[in-house]
N, C-alpha and C positions, 0 to 999 in steps of 0.2 A: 261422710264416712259410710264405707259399704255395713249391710246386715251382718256379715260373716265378722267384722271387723266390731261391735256391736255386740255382737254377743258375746265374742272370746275377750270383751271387758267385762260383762256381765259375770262372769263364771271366775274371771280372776278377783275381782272382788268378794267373794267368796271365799276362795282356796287357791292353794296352788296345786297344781295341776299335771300330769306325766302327757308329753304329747301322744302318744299314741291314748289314752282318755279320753285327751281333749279333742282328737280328729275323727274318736269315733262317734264322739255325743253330739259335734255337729256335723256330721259326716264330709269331710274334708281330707283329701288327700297332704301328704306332707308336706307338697311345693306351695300346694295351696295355703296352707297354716302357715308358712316360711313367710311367706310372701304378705298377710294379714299382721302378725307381727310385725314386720318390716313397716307397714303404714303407718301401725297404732303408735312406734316409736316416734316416728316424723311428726305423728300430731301431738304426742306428749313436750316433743320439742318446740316446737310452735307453740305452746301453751307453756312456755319456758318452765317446765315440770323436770327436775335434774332426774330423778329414776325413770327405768328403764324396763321394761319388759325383759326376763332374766331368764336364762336357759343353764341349768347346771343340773347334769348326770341325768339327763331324760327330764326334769322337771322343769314344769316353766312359772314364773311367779311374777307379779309386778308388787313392790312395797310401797304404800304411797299413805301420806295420812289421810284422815276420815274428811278433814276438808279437801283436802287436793282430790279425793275420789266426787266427794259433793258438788268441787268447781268443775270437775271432768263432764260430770250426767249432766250436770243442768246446765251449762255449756255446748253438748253438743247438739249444734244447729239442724240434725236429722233424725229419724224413728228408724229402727228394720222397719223391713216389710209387712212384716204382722203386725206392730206397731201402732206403723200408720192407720191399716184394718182396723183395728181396734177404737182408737182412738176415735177414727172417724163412726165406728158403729155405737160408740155407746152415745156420742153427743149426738147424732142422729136419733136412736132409740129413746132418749131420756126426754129431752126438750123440743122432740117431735117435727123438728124444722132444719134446713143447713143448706146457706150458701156455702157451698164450693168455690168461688171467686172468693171469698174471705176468709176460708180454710185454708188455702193454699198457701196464703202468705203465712199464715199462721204455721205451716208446718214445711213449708220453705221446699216446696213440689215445684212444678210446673204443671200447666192446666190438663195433659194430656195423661201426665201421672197421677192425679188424684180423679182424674174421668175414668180413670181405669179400675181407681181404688172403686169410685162408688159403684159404679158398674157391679163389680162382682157383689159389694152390697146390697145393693139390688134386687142381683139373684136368688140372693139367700134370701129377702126377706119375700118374693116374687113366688120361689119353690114352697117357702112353710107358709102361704096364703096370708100377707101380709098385703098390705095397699100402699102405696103412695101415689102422690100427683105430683105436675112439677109447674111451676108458676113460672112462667117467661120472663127472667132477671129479676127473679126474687129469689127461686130455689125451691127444693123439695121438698115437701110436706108430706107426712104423716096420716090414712086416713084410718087404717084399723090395725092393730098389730095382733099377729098369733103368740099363743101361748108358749111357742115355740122358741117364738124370737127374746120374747121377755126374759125368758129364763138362759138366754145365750147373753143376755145382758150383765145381768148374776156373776156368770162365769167371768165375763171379760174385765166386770168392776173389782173380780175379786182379786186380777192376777193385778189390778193397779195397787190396792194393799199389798197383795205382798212381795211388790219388789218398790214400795212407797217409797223404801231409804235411797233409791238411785234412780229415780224416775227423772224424766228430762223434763224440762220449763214444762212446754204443753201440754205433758201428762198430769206433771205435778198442779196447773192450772185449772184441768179440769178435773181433775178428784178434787179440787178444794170447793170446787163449782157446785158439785153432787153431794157431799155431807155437811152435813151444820155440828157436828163434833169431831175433837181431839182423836186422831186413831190411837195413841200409844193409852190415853183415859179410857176410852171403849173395851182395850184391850183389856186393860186392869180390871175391869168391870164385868166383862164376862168372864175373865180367867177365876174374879173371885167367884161367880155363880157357880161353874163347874169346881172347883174348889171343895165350896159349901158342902156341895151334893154328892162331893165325894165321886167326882168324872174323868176322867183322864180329857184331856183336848190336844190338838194341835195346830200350829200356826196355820194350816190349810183352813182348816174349820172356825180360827175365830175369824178371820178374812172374809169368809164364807159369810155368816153370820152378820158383820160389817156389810154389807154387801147385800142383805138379803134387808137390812136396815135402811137404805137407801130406794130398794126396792118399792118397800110399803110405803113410803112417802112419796112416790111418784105414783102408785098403780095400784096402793093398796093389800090387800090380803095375797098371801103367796097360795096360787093353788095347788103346788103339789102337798101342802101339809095338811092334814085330815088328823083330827082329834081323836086321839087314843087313850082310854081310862087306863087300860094293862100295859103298865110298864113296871122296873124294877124299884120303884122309888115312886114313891104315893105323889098323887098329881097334887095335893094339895100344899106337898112342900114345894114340890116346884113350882109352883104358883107363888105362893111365901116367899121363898129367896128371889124370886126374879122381881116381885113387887118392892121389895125390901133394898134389895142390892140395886134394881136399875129403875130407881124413883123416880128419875130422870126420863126414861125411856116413851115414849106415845103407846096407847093403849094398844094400837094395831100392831105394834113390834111386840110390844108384852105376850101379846097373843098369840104371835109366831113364836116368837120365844119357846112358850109351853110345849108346843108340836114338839118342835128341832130337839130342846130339851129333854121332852118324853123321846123321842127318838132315837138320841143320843144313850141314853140309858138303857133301852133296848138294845143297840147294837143295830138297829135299824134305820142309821141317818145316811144314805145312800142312796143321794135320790135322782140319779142322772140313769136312766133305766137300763138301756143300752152295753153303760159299762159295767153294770154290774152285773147283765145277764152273760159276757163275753166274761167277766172277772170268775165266776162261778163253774163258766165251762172250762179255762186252764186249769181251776182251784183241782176239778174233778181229774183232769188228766194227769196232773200233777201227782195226786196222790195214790194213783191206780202205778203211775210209773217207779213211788218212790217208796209202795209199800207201805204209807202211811196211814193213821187214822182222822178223824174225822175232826179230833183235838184240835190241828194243825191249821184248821179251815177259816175262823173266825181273824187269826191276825195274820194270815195268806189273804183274806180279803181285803184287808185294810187296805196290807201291801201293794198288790195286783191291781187295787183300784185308783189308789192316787199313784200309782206309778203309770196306768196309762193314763190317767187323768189330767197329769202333768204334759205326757208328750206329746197326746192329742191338743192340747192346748197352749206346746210352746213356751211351759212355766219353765223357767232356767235357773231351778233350785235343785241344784247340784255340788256333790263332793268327790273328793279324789278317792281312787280305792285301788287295794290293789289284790290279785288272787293268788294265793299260796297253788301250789300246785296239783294238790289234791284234790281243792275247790272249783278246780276248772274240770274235775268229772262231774259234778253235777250243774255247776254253771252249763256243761256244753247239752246236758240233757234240758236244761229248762230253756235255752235259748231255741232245743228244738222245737219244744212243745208251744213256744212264743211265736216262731215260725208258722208252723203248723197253723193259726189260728189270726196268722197276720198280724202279728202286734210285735212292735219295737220300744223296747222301754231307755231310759239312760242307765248306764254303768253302774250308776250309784243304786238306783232301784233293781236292780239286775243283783247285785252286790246283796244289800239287805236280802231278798227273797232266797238266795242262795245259801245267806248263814243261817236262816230260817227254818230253812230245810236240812241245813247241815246240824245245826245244833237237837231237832226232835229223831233226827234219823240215828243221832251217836247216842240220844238220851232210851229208843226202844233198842236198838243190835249189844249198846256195852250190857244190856244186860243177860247177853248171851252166851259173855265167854265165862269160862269155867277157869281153865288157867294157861298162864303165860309166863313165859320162860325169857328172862333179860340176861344180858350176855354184859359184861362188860372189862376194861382195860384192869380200872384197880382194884386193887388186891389187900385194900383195908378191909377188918372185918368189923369193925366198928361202924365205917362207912354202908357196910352190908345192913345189919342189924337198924339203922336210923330208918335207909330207905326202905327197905321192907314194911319197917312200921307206919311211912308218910303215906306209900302206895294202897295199906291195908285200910287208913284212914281216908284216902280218898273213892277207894274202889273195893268195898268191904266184902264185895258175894265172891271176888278175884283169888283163886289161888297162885301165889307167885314166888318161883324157885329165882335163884339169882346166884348165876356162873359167871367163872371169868372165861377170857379167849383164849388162854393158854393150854383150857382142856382139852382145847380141839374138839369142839362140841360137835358129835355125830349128825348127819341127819335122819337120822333113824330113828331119834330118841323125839327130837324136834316135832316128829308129829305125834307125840302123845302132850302137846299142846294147840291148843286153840292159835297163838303166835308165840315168834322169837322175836324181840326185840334186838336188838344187837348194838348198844351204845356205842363198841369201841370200835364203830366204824365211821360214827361221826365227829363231827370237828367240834371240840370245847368250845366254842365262839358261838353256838345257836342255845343258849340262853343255858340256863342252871340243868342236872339232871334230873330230877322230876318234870322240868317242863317239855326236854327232850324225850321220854319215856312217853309223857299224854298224848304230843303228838303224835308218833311215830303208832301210839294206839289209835287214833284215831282217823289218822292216814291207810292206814291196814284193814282197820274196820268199812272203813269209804270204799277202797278199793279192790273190796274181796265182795263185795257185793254189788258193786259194779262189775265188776265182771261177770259175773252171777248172773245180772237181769239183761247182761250183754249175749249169752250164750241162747 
């Protein structure tokens, strides 16, 4: 099965999906996604699987139960292309040694395809001053690895948690091969540490975490963690609960632990340098284009980071989204500013940083208007007098007169307000009239200030 073919399971397992979504997050022309589709069916039929890859009103969706997706992964006889990299990088990296003539069958290549795979392996580890030798029909051996390499190890082990639940045989073989615990137990175990200490987490980070555990038992002490006494939460609780909660754990995890942990609590566990130097220079552009403050910066970094974080690495944790219209004026300024700086995120993270900025941009401007003039069809005054009173409770600095269309409302009056709303020109079908009023504030507010830093 091709990579393309590969990943649009990936991603259907997940969600369903709008093709023009789906052909931009793998970047795939129509004919092409047509045609990918078309395979995956043929192989669902061969695996005498009755559902179908399913296309209705732009949306595509496969429904299949959690065994039939289980029999599908660990069934299929091939890796993508990253995959295979991968795979072949971490069992190279970990256990220091790799015939190639015994990986091959293992990953069901042919000898010129996996001489190619390691090759570029190679290079990688060749360019970040790494060694290897190769012993004549034994295989490649391991003589010093950079800090470099170790830590792209990290990375690679971590994207095996978290797509664990659909991993194929060979993957799923060797992550059983590299941890000596339970990942759903590990997971309870940290999520209750973070918990305890009162932390937010997320599935990136306990992966991470998972990950950096396997680490210290092959290598030892992780060196980008450096022991910090100021953080927001006294080092001796965190010590406490991580002694307490992960009693289980080896001394030199416990230990890392405390870093990541005090890290964590600082807002400082970002430790891939790179993207966060690149993450911090759109954060600044961002905000100089959108007027905002500095408030904004801290969960735009999150964002910014594991959304290139993701697509530099090929993680295919993705959802469907889609953009109201108004949203696509700041979507097309932040796609510029992603440009500019040469970074392409997925839809979905494109999506979040977008409402991000749309929700703090509407929370400083609404507190601008003074008052606003709604227009609308009926002609209850009972009806009048409710809304009046829901709009004063939701937008209380707001002064707000409320006409019908029959007055033939001048436009000369209209700008002794801030906006006119005009309900009785839209269609009763786009949700209740309070929720049509928000909008239409908030579309107006978007768009009147776009224009603004347009001129």
């Amino acid at each position: 099965m091709y990579t393309t073919n590969i990943n649009i399971l990936k991603i259907l397992y997940q969600t369903e999906i709008s093709k023009n979504n789906l052909a931009l997050n793998l970047n795939l022309t129509n004919g092409c996604l047509m045609k990918a589709i078309k395979q995956i069916n043929i192989y669902l039929e061969d695996f005498k699987i009755n559902s179908r890859i399913f296309i209705n009103d732009d949306m595509i969706s496969l429904e299949l139960s959690k065994k039939e997706w289980k029999l599908i992964f660990y069934n299929l006889n091939e890796l993508s292309n990253q995959d295979k990299f991968d795979y072949l990088y971490i069992k190279f990296i970990y256990f220091g040694f790799i015939n190639l003539e015994k990986e091959k069958e293992i990953l069901n290549i042919s000898r010129s395809s996996i001489s190619r795979y390691f090759f570029n392996i190679k290079k990688l580890l060749d360019t970040n001053n790494s060694k290897i030798i190769y012993n004549n029909g034994k295989g490649s051996k391991i003589i010093s690895l950079s800090e470099y390499n170790k830590n792209l190890f990290v990375i690679k082990v971590m994207k095996l948690f978290l797509h664990e639940e659909i991993l194929i045989k060979s993957q799923k073989d060797l992550l059983n091969s590299l941890k000596t615990f339970e990942t759903k137990i590990r997971f309870s175990t940290l999520l209750a540490i973070h918990n305890s200490l009162k932390l937010p987490t997320t599935i990136y980070l306990l992966c991470f975490l998972c990950s950096v555990e396997i680490y210290t038992k092959k290598f030892g002490t992780f060196h980008n963690t450096k022991f910090k006494e100021s953080t927001s939460i006294d080092i001796k609780t965190i010590k406490k609960t991580i002694d307490v909660l992960g009693y289980d754990f080896s001394s030199i995890y416990k230990k890392e632990l405390y870093n990541f942990i005090a890290d964590i609590a600082s807002n400082k566990h970002y430790y891939i340098e790179n993207i966060l130097i690149l993450s911090k220079k759109i954060i600044k552009d961002l905000l100089k284009e959108f007027s905002l403050t500095q408030d904004l910066s801290p969960i735009l970094l999150q964002r910014i980071y594991i959304g290139i974080f993701k697509k530099e690495n090929n993680i295919l944790k993705i959802r469907n989204v889609y953009f109201h219209g108004y949203d696509k004026l700041i979507f097309n300024k932040l796609d510029k500013i992603l440009k500019k700086h040469k970074i392409e995120l997925y839809m979905c993270d494109k999506h979040i940083i977008t409402t991000d900025i749309k929700k703090e941009y509407l929370k400083i401007k609404i507190l601008e208007i003074k008052k606003i003039l709604i227009i609308l069809n009926d002609t209850c005054t009972l009806k009048q007098i409710n809304l009046k009173s829901e709009l004063v409770h939701i937008y209380p600095h707001i002064h707000f007169d409320i006409e019908y269309n029959f007055f033939n409302n001048k436009t000369s009056k209209r700008k002794n307000y801030d906006f006119c709303i005009n309900d009785s020109r839209l269609t009763l079908c786009k949700g209740n009239l309070i929720d049509r009023i928000r909008q239409q504030i908030e579309r107006k507010i978007i768009k009147n200030i776009m224009d603004k830093n347009s001129n």
